[in-house]
C-alpha positions in Angstrom: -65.0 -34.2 50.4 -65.7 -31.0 52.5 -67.9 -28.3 51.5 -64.5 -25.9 51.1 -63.5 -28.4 48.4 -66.4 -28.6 46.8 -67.0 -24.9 46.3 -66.4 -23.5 43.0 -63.5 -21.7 42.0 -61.7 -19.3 39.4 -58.6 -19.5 38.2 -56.6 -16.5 39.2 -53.1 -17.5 38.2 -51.6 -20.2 35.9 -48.8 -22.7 37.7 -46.2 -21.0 35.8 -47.2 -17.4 37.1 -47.2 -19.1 40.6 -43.6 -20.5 40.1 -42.0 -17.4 38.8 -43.4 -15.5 41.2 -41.9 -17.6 44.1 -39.1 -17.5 42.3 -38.9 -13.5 42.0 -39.4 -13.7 45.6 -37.0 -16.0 46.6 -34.4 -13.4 44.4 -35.8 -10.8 45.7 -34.8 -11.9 49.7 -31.3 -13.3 48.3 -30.5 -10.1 47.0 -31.9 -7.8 49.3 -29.7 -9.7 52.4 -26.6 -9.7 50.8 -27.1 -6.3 49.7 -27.9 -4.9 53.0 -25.0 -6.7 54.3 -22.7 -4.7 51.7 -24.9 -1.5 52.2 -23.6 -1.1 56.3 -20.9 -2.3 58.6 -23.9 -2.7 60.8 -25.3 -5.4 59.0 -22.6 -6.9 57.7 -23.2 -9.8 60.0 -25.7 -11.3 56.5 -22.9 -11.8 54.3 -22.5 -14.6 56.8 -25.2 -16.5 55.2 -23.4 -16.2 51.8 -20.0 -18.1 52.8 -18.8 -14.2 53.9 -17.9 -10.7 53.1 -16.0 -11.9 49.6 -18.7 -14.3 49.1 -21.6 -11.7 49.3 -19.2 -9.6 47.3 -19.5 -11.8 44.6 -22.8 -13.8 44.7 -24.8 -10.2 45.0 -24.8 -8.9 41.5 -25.6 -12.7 40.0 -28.3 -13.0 42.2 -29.7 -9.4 41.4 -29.1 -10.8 37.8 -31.2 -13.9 38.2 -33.9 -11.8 40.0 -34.2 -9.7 37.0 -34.7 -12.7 34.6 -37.0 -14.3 36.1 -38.9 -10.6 36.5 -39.0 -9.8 32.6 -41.7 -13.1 31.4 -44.1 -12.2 34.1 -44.3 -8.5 33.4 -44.8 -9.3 29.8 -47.4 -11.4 30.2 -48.8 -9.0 33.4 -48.5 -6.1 31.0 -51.5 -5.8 29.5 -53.3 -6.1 32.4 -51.5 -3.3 34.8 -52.4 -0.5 32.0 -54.4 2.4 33.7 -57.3 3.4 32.7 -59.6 5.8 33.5 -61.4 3.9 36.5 -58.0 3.5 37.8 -57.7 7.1 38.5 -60.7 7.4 40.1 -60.1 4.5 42.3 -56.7 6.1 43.0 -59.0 9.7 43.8 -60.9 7.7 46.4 -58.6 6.3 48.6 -60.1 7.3 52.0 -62.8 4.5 50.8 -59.8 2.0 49.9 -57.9 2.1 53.2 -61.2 2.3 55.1 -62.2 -1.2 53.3 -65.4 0.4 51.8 -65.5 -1.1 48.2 -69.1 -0.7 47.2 -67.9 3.4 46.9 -64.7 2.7 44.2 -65.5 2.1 40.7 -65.5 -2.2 39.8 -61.8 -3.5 39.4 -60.0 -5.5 36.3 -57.9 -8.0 37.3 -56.1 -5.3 39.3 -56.5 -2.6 41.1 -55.0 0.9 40.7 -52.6 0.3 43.6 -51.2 -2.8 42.5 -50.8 -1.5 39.0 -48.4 1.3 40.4 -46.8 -1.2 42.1 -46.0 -3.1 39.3 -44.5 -0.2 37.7 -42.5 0.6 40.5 -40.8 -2.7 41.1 -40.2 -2.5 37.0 -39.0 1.2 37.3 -36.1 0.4 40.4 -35.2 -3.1 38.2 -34.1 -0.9 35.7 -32.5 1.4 38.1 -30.8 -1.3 40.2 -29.7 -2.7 36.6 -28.2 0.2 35.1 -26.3 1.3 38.5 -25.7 -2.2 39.2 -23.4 -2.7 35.8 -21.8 1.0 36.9 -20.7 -0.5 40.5 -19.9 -4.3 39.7 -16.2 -3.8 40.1 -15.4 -7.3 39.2 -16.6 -6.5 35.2 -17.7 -2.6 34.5 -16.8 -0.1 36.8 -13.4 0.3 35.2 -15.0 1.9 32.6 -16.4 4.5 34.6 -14.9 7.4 36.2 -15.2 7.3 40.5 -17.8 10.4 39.6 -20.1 8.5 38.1 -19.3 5.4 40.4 -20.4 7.1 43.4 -23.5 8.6 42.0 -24.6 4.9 40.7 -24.3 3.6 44.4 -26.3 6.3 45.5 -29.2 5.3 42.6 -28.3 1.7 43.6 -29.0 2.5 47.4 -32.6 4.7 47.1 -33.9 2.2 43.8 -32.8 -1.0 47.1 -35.0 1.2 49.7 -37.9 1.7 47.1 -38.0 -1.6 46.3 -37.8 -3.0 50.1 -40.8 -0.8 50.9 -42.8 -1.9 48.0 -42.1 -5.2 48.9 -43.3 -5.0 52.2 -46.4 -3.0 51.4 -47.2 -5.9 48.8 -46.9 -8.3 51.5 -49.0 -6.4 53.9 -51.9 -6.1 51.0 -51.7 -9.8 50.3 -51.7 -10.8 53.9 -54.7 -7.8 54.8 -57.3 -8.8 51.5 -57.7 -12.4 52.6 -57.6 -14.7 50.0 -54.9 -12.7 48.1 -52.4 -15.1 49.5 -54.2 -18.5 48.9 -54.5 -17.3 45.2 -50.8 -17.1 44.3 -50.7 -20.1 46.8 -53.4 -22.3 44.7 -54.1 -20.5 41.9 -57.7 -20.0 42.3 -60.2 -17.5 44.1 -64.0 -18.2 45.1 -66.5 -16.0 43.0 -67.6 -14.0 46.0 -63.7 -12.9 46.5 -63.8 -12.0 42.6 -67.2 -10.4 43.0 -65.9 -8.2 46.0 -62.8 -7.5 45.0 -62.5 -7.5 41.1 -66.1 -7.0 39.8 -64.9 -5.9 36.7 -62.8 -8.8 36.1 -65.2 -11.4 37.6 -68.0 -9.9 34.4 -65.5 -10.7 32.2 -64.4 -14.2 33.1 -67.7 -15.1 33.7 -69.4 -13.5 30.8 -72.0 -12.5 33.3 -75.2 -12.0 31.3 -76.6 -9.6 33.9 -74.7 -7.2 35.3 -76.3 -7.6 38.5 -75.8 -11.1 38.9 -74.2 -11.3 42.4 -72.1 -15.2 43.3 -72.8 -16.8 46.4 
């Protein structure tokens, strides 16, 4: 066994956080392709993937359905943990030391950070938006009820919550991929105590039950 295996570890997320997080993900790219092949002539080229224009037509608002689902468990049980507090704001305050990578100046970090708490409230903030202008626009079931007013305004909320969502996205994949060992977490589930330490003192102390609050990992 090599040393790597042999190091101790912390368990970041539970096998069914991983697998519904994947699975948001793989949603998430479904839906985004086929809706960016609705969205412009220009890209309209995507729908290919689904079977064609009709095909995207359709598949779209059941996939932007199932990517919803699968969203609601994991923000429950994520809740609690993406409350701000007041440490939260001052990390927020100091983000000249966050995007220069100079951690020893923020105040210690819960499980997450201030950033990826506002993320999480954004990506719930445009579900709800894609969901409500979503039902307005699905021609197939709802947008009979709806006068072409209201229709044309939903596409337009339908249209900026897609954007918002597509830069989130992207941001949260840059983060993952920048703080190494954010990926190998959702990946395996666990993080070494000197990436807790670093990273998220505050919720290292309290998995740990650190006796001293100096007590620094290896």
């Amino acid at each position: 066994m090599s040393d790597s295996e042999r190091r101790p570890t912390l368990a970041r997320y539970s096998s069914g956080e991983r697998t519904n997080h994947w699975l948001i993900a793989l949603g998430f790219v479904l839906a985004a392709l086929s809706g960016l092949a609705l969205f412009h002539p220009a890209l309209f080229w995507l729908g290919e993937l689904f079977g064609g224009g009709p095909w995207t037509r359709v598949l779209h608002p059941f996939i932007g359905l199932f990517m919803l689902i699968v969203f609601l468990p994991l923000a429950a049980s994520l809740w609690g943990d993406n409350r701000m507090q007041a440490a939260d704001w001052q990390w927020l305050r100091r983000w000249k030391d966050v995007v220069n990578n100079r951690e020893e100046h923020l105040p210690e970090v819960g499980r997450y950070n201030a950033g990826q708490k506002l993320l999480f409230f954004v990506l719930g903030a445009c579900m709800i938006g894609l969901l409500l202008s979503g039902l307005v626009i699905w021609r197939a079931y709802f947008s009979l009820y709806f006068s072409i007013g209201v229709i044309r305004l939903a596409s337009v909320v339908h249209a900026v919550c897609a954007f918002v969502l597509i830069c989130a996205i992207l941001l949260h994949i840059y983060a993952a991929i920048w703080v190494k060992g954010s990926l190998h977490a959702m990946l395996r589930g666990t993080v070494t105590p000197g990436w807790a330490w670093k990273h998220h003192r505050a919720w290292f102390r309290q998995i740990t039950h650190a006796a001293h609050p100096r007590t620094r990992p290896d």
